[in-house]
gemmi code that builds the backbone of each chain (N, CA, C; Angstrom):
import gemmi

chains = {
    "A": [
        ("UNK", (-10.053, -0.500, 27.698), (-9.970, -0.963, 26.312), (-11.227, -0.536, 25.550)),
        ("UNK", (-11.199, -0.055, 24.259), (-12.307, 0.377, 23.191), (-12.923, -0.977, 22.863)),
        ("UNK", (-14.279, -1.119, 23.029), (-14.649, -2.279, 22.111), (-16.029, -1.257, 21.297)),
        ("UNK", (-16.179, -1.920, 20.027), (-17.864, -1.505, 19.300), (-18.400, -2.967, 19.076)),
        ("UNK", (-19.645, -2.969, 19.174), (-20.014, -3.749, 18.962), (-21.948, -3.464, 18.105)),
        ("UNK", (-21.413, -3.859, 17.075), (-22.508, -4.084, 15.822), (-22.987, -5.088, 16.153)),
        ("UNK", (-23.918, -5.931, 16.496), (-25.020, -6.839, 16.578), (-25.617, -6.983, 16.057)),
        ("UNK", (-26.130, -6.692, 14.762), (-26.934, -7.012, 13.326), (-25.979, -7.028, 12.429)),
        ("UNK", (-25.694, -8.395, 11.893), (-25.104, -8.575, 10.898), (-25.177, -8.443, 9.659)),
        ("UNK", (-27.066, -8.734, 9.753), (-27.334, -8.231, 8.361), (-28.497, -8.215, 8.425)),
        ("UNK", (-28.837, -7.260, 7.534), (-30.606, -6.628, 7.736), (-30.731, -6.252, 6.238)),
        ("UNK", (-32.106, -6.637, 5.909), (-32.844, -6.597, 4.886), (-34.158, -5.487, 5.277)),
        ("UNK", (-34.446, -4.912, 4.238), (-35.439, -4.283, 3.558), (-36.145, -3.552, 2.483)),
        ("UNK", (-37.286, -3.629, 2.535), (-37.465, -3.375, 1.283), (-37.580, -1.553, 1.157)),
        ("UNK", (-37.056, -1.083, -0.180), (-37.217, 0.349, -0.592), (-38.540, 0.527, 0.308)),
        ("UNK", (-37.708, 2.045, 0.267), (-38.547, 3.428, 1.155), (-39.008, 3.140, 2.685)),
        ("UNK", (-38.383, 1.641, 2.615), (-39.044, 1.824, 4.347), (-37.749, 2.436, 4.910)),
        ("UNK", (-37.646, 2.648, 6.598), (-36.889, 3.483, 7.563), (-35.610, 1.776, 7.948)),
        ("UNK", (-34.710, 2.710, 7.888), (-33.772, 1.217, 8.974), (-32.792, 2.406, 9.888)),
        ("UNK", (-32.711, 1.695, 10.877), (-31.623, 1.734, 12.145), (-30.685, 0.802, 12.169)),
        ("UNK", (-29.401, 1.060, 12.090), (-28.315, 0.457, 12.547), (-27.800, 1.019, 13.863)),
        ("UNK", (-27.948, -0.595, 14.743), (-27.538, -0.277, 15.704), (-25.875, -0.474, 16.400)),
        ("UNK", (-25.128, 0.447, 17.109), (-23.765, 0.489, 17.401), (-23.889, 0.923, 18.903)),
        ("UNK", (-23.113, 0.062, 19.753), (-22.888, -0.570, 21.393), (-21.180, -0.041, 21.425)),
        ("UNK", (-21.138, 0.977, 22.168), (-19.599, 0.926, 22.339), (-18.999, 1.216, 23.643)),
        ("UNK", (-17.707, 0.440, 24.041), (-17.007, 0.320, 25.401), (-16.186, 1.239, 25.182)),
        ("UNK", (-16.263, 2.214, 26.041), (-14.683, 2.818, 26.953), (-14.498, 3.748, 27.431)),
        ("UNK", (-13.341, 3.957, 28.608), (-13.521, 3.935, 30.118), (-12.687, 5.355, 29.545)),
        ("UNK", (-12.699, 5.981, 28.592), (-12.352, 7.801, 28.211), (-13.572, 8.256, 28.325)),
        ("UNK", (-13.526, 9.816, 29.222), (-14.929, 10.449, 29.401), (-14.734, 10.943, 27.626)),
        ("UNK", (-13.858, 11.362, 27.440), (-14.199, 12.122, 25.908), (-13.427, 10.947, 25.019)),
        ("UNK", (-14.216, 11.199, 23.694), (-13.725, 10.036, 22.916), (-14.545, 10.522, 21.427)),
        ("UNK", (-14.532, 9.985, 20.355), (-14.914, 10.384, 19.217), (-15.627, 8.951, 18.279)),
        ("UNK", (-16.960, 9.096, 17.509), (-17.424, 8.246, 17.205), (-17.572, 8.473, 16.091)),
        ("UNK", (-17.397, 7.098, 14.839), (-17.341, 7.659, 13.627), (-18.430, 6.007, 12.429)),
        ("UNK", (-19.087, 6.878, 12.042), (-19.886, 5.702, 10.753), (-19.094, 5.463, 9.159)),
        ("UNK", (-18.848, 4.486, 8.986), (-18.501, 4.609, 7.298), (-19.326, 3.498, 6.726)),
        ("UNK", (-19.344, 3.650, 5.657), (-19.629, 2.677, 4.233), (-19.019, 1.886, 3.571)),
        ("UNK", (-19.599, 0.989, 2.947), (-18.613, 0.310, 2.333), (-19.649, -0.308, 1.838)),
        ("UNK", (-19.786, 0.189, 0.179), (-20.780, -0.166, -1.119), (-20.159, -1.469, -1.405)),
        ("UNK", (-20.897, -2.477, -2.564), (-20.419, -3.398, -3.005), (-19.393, -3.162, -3.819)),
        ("UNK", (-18.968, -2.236, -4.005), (-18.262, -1.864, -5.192), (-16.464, -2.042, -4.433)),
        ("UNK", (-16.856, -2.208, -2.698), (-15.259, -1.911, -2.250), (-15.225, -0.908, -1.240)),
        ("UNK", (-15.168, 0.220, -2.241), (-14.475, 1.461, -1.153), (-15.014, 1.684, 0.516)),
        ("UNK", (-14.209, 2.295, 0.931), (-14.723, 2.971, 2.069), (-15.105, 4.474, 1.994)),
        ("UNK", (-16.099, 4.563, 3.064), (-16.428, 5.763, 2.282), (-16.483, 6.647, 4.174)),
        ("UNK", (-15.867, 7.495, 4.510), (-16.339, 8.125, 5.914), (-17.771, 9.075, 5.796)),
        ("UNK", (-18.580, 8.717, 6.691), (-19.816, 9.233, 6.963), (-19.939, 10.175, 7.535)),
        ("UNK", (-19.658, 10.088, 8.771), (-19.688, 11.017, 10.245), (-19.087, 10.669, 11.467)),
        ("UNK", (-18.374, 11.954, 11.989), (-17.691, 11.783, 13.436), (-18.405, 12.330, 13.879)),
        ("UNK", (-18.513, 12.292, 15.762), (-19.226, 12.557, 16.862), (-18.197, 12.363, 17.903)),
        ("UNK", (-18.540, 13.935, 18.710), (-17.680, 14.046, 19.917), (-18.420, 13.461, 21.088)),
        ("UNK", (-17.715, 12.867, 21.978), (-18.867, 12.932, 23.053), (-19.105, 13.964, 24.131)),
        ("UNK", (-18.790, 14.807, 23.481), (-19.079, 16.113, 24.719), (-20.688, 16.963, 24.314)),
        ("UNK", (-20.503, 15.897, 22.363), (-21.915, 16.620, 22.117), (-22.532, 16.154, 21.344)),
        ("UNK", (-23.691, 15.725, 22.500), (-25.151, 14.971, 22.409), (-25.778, 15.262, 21.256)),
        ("UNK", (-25.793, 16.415, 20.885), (-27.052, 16.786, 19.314), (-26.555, 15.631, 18.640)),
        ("UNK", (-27.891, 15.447, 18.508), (-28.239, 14.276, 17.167), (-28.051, 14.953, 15.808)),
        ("UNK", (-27.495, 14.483, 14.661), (-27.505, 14.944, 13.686), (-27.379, 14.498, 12.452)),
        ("UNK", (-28.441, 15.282, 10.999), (-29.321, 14.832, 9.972), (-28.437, 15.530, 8.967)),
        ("UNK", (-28.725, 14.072, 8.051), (-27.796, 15.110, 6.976), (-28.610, 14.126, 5.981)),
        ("UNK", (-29.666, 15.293, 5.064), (-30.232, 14.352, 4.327), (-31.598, 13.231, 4.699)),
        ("UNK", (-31.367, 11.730, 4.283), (-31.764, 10.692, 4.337), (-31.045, 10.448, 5.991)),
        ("UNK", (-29.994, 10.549, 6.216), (-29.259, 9.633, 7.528), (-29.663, 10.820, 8.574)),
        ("UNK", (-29.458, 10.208, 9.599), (-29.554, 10.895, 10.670), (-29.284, 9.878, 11.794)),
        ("UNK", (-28.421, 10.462, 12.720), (-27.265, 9.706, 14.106), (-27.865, 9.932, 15.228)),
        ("UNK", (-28.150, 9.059, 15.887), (-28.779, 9.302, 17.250), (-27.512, 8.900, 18.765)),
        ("UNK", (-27.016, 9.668, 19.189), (-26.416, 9.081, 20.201), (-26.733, 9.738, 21.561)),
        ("UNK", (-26.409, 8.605, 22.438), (-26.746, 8.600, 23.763), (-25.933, 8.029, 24.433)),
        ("UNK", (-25.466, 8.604, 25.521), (-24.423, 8.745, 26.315), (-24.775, 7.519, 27.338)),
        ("UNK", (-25.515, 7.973, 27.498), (-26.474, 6.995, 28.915), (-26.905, 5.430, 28.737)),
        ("UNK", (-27.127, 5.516, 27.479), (-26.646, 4.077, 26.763), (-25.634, 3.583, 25.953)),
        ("UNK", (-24.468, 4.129, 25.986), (-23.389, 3.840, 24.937), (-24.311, 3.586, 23.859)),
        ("UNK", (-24.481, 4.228, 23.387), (-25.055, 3.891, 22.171), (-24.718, 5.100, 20.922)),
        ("UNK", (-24.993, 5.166, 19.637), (-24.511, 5.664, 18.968), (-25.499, 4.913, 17.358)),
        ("UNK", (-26.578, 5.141, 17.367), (-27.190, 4.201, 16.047), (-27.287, 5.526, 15.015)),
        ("UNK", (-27.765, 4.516, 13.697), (-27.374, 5.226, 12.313), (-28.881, 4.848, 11.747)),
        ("UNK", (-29.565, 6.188, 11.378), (-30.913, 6.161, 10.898), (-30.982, 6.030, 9.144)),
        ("UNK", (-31.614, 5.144, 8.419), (-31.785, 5.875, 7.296), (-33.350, 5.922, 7.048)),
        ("UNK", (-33.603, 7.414, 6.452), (-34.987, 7.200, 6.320), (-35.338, 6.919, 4.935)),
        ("UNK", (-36.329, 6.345, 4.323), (-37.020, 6.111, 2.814), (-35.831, 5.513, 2.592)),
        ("UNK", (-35.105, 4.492, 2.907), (-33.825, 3.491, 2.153), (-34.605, 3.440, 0.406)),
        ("UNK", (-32.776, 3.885, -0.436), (-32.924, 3.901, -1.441), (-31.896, 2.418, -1.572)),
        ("UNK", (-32.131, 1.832, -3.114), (-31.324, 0.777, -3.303), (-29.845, 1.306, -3.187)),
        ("UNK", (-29.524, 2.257, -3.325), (-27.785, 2.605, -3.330), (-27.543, 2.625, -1.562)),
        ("UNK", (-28.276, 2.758, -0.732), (-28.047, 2.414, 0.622), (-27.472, 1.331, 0.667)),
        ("UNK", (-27.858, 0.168, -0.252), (-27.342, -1.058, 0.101), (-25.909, -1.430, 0.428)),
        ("UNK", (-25.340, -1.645, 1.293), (-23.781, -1.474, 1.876), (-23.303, -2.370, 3.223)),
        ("UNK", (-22.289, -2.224, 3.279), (-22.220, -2.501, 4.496), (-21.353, -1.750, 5.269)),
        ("UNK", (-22.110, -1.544, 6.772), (-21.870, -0.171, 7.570), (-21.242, -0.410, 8.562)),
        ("UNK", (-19.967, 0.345, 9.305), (-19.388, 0.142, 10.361), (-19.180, 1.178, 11.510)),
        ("UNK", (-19.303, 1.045, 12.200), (-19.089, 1.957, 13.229), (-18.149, 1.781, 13.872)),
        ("UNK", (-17.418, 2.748, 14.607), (-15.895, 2.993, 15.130), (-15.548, 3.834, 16.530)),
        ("UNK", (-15.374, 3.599, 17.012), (-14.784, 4.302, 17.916), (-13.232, 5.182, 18.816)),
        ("UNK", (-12.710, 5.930, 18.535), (-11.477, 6.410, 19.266), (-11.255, 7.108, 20.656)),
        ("UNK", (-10.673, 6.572, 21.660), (-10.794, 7.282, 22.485), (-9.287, 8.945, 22.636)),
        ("UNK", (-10.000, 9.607, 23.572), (-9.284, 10.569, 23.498), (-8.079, 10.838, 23.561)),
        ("UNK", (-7.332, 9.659, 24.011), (-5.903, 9.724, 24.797), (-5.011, 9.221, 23.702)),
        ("UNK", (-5.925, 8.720, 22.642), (-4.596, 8.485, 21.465), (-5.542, 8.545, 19.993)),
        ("UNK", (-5.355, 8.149, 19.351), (-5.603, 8.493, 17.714), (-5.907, 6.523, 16.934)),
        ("UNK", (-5.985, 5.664, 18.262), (-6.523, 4.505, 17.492), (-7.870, 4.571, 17.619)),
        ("UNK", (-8.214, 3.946, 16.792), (-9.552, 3.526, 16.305), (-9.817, 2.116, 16.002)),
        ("UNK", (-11.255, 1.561, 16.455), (-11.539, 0.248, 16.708), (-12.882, 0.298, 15.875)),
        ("UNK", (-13.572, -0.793, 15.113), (-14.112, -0.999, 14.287), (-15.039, -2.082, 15.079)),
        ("UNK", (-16.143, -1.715, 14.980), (-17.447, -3.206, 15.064), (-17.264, -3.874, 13.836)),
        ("UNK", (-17.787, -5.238, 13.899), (-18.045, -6.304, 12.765), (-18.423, -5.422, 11.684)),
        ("UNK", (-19.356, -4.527, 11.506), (-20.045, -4.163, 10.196), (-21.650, -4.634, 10.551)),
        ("UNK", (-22.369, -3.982, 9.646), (-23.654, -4.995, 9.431), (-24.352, -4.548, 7.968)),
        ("UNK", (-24.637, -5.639, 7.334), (-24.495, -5.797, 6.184), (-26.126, -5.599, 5.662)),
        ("UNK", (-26.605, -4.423, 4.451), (-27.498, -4.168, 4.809), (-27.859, -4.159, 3.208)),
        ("UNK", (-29.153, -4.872, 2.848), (-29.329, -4.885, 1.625), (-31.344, -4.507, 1.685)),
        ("UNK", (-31.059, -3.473, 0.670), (-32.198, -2.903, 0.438), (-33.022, -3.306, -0.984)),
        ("UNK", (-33.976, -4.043, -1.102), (-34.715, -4.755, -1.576), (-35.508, -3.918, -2.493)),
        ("UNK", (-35.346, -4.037, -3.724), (-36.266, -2.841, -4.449), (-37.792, -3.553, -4.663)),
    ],
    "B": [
        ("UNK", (-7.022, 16.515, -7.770), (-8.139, 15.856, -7.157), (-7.131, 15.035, -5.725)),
        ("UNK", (-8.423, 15.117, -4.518), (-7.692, 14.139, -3.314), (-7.952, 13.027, -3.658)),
        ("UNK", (-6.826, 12.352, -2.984), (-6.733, 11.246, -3.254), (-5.201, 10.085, -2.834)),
        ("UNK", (-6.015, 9.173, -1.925), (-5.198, 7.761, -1.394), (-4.582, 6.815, -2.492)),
        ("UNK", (-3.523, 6.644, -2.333), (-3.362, 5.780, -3.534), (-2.590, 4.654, -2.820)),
        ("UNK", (-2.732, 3.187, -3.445), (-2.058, 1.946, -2.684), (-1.455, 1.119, -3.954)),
        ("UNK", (-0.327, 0.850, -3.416), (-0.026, -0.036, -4.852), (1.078, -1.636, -4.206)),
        ("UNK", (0.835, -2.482, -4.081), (-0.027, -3.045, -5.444), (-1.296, -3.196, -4.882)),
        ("UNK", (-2.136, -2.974, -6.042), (-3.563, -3.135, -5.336), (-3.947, -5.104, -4.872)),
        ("UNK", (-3.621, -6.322, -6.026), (-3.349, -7.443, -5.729), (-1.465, -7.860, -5.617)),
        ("UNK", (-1.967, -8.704, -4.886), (-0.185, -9.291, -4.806), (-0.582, -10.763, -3.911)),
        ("UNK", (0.004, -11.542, -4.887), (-0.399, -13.268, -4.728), (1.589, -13.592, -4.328)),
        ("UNK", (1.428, -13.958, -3.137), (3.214, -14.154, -2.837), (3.135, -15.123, -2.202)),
        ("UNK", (4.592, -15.691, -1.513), (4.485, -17.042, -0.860), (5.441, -16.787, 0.791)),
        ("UNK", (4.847, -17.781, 1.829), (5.443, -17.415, 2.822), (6.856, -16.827, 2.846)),
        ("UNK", (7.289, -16.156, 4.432), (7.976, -15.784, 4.282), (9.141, -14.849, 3.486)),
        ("UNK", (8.339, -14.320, 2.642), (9.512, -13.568, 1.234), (8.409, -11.862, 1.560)),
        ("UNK", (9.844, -11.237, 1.864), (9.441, -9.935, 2.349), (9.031, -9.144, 1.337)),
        ("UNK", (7.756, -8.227, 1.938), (7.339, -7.182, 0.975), (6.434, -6.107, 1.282)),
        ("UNK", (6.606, -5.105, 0.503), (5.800, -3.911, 0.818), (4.935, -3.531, 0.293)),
        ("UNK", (3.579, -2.724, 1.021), (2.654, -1.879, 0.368), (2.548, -0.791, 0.714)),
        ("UNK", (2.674, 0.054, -0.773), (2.998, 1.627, -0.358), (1.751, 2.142, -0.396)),
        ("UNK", (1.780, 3.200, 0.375), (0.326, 3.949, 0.229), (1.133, 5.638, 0.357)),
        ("UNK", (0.180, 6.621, -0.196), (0.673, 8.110, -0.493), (-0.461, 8.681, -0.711)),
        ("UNK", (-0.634, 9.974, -0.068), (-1.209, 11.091, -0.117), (-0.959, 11.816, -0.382)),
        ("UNK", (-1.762, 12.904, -0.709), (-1.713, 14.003, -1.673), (-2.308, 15.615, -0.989)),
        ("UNK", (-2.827, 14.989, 0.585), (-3.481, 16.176, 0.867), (-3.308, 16.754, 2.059)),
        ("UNK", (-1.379, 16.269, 2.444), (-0.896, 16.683, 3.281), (-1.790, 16.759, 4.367)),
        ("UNK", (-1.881, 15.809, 4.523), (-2.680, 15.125, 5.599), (-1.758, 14.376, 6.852)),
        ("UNK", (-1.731, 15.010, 8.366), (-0.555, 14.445, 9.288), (-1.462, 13.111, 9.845)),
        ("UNK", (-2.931, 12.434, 9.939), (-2.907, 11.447, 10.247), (-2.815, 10.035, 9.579)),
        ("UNK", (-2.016, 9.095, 8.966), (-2.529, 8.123, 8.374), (-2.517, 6.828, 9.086)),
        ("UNK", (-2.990, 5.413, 8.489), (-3.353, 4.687, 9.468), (-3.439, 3.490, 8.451)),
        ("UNK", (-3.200, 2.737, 8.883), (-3.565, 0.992, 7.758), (-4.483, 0.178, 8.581)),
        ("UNK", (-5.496, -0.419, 7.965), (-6.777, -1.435, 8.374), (-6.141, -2.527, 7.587)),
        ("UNK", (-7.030, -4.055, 7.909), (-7.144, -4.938, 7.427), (-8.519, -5.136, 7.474)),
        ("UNK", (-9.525, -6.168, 6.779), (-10.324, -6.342, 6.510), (-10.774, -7.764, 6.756)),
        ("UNK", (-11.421, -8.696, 7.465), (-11.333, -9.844, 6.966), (-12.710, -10.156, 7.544)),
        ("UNK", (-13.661, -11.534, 6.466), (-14.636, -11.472, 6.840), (-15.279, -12.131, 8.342)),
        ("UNK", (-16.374, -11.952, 8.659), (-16.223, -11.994, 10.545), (-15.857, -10.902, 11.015)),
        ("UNK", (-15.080, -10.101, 10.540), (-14.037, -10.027, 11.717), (-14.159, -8.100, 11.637)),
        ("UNK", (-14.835, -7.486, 10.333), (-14.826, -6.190, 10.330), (-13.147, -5.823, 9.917)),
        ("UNK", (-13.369, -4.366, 10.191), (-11.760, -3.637, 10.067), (-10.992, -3.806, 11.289)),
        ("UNK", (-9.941, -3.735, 10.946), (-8.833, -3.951, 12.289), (-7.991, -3.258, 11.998)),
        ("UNK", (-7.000, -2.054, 13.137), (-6.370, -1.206, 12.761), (-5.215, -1.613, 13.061)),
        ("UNK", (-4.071, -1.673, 11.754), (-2.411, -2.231, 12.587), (-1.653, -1.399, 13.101)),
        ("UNK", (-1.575, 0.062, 12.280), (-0.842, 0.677, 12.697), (-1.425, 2.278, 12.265)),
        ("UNK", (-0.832, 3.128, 13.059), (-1.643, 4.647, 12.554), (-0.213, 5.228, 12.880)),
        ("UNK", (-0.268, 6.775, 12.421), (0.948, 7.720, 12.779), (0.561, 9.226, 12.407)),
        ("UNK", (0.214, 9.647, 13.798), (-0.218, 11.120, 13.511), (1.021, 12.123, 13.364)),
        ("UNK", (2.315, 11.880, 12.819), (3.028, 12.712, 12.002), (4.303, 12.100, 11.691)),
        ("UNK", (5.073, 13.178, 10.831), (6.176, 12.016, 10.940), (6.826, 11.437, 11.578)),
        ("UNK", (7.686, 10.386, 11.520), (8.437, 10.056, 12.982), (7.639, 9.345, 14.065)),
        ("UNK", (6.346, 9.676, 13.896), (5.725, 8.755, 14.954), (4.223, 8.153, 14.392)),
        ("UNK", (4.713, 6.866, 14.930), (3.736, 6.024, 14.769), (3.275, 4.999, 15.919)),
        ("UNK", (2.053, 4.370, 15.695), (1.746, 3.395, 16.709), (0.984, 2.085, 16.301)),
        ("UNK", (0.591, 1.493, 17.488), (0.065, 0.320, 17.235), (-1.429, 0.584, 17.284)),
        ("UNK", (-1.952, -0.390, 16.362), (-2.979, -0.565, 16.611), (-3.683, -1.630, 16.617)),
        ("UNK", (-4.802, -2.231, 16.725), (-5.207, -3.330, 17.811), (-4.691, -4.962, 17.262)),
        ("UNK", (-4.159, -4.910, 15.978), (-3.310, -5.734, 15.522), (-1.852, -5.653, 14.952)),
        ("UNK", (-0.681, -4.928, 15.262), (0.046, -4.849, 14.785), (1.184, -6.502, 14.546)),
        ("UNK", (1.428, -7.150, 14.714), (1.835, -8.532, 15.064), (2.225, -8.939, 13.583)),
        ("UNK", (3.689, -8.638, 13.638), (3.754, -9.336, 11.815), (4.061, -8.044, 11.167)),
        ("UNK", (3.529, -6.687, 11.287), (4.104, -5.852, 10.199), (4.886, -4.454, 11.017)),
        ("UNK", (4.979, -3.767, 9.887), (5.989, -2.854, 10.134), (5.583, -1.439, 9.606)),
        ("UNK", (6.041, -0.177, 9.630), (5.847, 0.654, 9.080), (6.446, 2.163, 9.083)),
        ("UNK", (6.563, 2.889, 8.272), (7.447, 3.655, 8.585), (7.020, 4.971, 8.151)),
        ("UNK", (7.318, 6.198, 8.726), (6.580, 7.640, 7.869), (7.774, 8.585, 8.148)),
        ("UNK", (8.301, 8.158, 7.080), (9.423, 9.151, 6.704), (9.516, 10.781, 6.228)),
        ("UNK", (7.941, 10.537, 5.596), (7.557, 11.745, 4.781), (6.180, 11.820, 5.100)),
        ("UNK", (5.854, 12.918, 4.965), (4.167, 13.004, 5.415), (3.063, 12.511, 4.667)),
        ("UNK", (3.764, 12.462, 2.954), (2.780, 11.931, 2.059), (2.771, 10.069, 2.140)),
        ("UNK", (4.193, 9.773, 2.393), (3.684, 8.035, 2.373), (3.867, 7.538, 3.652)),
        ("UNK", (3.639, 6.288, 3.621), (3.368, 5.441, 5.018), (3.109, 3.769, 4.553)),
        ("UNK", (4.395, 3.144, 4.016), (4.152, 2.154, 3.762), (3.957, 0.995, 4.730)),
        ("UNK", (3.582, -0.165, 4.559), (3.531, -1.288, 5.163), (4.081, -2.147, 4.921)),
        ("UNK", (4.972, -2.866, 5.741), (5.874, -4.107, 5.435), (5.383, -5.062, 6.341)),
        ("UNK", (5.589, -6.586, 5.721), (5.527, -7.551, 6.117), (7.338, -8.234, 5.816)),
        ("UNK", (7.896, -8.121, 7.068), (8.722, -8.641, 6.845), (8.939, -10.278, 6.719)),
        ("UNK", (8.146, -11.162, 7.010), (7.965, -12.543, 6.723), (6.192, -13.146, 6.609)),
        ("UNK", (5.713, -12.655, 6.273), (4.409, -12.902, 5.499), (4.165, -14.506, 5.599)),
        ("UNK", (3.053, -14.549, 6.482), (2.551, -15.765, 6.896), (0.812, -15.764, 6.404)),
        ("UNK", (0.441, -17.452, 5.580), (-0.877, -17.200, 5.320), (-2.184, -16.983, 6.234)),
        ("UNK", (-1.647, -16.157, 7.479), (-2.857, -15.393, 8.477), (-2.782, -13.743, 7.810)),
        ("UNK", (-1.908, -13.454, 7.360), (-1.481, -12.166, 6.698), (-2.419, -11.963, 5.488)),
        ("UNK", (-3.279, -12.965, 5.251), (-3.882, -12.997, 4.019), (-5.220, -12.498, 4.303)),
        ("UNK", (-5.071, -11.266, 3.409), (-5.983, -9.808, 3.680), (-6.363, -8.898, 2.820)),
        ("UNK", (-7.567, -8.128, 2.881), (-8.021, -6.982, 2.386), (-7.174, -6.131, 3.223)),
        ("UNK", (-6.525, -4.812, 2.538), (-5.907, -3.611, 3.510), (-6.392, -2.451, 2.825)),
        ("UNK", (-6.320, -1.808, 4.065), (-6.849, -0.531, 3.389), (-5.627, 0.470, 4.025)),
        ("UNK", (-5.647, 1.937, 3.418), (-4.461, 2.729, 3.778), (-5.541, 3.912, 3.681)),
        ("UNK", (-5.781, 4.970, 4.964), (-6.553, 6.015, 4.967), (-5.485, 6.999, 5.603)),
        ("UNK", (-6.281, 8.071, 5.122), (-5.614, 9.369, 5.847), (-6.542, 10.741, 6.228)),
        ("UNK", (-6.067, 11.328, 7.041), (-6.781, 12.654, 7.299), (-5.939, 13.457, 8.259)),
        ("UNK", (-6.504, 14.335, 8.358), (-5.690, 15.540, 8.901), (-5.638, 15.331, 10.440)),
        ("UNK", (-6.562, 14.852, 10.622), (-6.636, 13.730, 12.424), (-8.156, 13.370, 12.514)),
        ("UNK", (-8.103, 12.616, 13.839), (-9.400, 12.318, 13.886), (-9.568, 13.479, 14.742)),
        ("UNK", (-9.734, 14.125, 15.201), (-9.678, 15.248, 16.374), (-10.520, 16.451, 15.595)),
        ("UNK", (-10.063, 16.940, 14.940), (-10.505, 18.080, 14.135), (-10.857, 18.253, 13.114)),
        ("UNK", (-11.554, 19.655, 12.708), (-12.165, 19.617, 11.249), (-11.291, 20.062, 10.691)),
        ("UNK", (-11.238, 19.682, 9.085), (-12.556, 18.852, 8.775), (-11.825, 17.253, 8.871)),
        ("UNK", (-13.093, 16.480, 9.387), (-12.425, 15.455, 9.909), (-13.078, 14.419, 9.008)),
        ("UNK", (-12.574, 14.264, 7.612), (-13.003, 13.379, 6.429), (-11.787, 12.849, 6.638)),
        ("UNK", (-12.031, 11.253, 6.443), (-10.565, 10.545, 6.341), (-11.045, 10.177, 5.240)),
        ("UNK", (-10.013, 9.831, 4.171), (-9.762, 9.536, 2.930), (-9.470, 8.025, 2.673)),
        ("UNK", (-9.994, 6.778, 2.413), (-9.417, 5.483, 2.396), (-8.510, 5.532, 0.482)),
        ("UNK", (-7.499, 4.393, 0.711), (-7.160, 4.450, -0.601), (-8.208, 3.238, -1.340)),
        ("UNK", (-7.595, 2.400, -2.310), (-8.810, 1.321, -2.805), (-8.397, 0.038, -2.376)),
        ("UNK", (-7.461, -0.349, -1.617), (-7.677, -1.570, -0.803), (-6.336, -2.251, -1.714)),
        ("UNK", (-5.628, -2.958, -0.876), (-4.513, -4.273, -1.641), (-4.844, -5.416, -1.533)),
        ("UNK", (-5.824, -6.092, -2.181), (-5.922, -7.859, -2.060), (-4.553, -8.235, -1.774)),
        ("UNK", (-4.186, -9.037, -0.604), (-3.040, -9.979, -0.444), (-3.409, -11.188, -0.140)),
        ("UNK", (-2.959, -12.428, -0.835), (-2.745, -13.413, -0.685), (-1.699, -14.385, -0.406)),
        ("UNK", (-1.394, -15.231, 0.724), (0.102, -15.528, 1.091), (0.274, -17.167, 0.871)),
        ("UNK", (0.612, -17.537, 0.294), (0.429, -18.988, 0.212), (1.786, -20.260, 1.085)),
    ],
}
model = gemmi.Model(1)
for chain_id, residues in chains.items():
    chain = gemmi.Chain(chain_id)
    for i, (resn, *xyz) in enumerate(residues, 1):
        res = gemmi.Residue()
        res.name, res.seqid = resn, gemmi.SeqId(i, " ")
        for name, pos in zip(("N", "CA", "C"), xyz):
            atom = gemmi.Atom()
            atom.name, atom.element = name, gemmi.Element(name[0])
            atom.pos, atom.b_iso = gemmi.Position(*pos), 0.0
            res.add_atom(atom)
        chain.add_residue(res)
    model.add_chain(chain)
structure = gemmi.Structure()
structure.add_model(model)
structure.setup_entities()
């Protein structure tokens, strides 16, 4: 069974400092696909980034940048210099390979403090 | 322009009295998929269908229905709507999760309320 699990529910900080969101995920597929979205106050969802697990590179786009590690199920979401439009709340997801569902952590709710 | 569309976006109804939310794409897109939203609890996926004709469950299906007749829509039915049904939904799509480019598209969400 897929589980994610988000463990910060909600995190504060103030502009330009660095935050990590951290994402814990279960399941027993060697290959599987990992994915971040958004979700501004405004509503929408917004998709961020997928990740295979066949490949480790970490990767920057911008301000964000994804760190995952195999060896720790892990899968966290960097932002560096948080701007106030960061402020959101972020989810991480997981699908494994053998079918096309996808499972969602709580979110963690992240407000950036000008 | 791409783009998810859901209608009705609110709908205030009362147990039991059947009804649908349509959702449609535009970017011939073979995966789509419906979430719910609720707070605690994150997104929860009811149902997905990577083409026509087939669809599946997903980690809550219990209570609804759905059908993909055509590649652009993929509505959702509640055939007896109970106030646990009472939800944020969302209706996304993409070409799969598998491959590029692998942007899924959400539409803007249906407030439901079931009284």
């Amino acid at each position: 069974a897929q589980k994610v699990t988000q463990a910060q529910t909600e995190i504060s900080v103030v502009e330009k400092e660095d935050v990590t969101l951290d994402c814990v995920y279960e399941t027993r597929d060697t290959t599987y696909y990992l994915f971040w979205y958004k979700q501004p106050p405004s509503g929408e969802l917004v998709f961020l980034i997928r990740r295979n697990s066949f490949d480790e590179q970490n990767e920057i786009s911008g301000r964000y940048s994804w760190n995952f590690q195999k060896s720790t199920s892990s899968f966290n979401f960097t932002i560096t210099a948080s701007q106030v439009v960061d402020s959101a709340v972020y989810f991480c997801a997981l699908s494994d390979f053998g079918n096309e569902k996808l499972t969602f952590g709580t979110g963690t709710r992240l407000t950036i403090i000008p | 322009e791409a783009q998810v569309t859901q209608n009705p976006r609110y709908l205030i109804t009362v147990t039991g009295k059947k009804l649908t939310v349509t959702c449609s794409q535009n970017m011939n897109h073979e995966y789509m998929s419906w979430y719910r939203q609720d707070p605690g609890l994150g997104l929860r996926q009811i149902y997905y269908s990577m083409n026509v004709e087939v669809t599946d469950k997903g980690d809550v299906p219990e209570g609804y229905k759905v059908s993909r007749k055509e590649k652009r829509n993929f509505p959702l039915i509640l055939e007896s709507p109970s106030p646990n049904q009472t939800s944020l939904y969302f209706c996304a799509s993409s070409l799969s999760l598998r491959v590029q480019p692998d942007t899924q598209y959400f539409g803007p969400g249906t407030r439901l309320t079931v009284l």
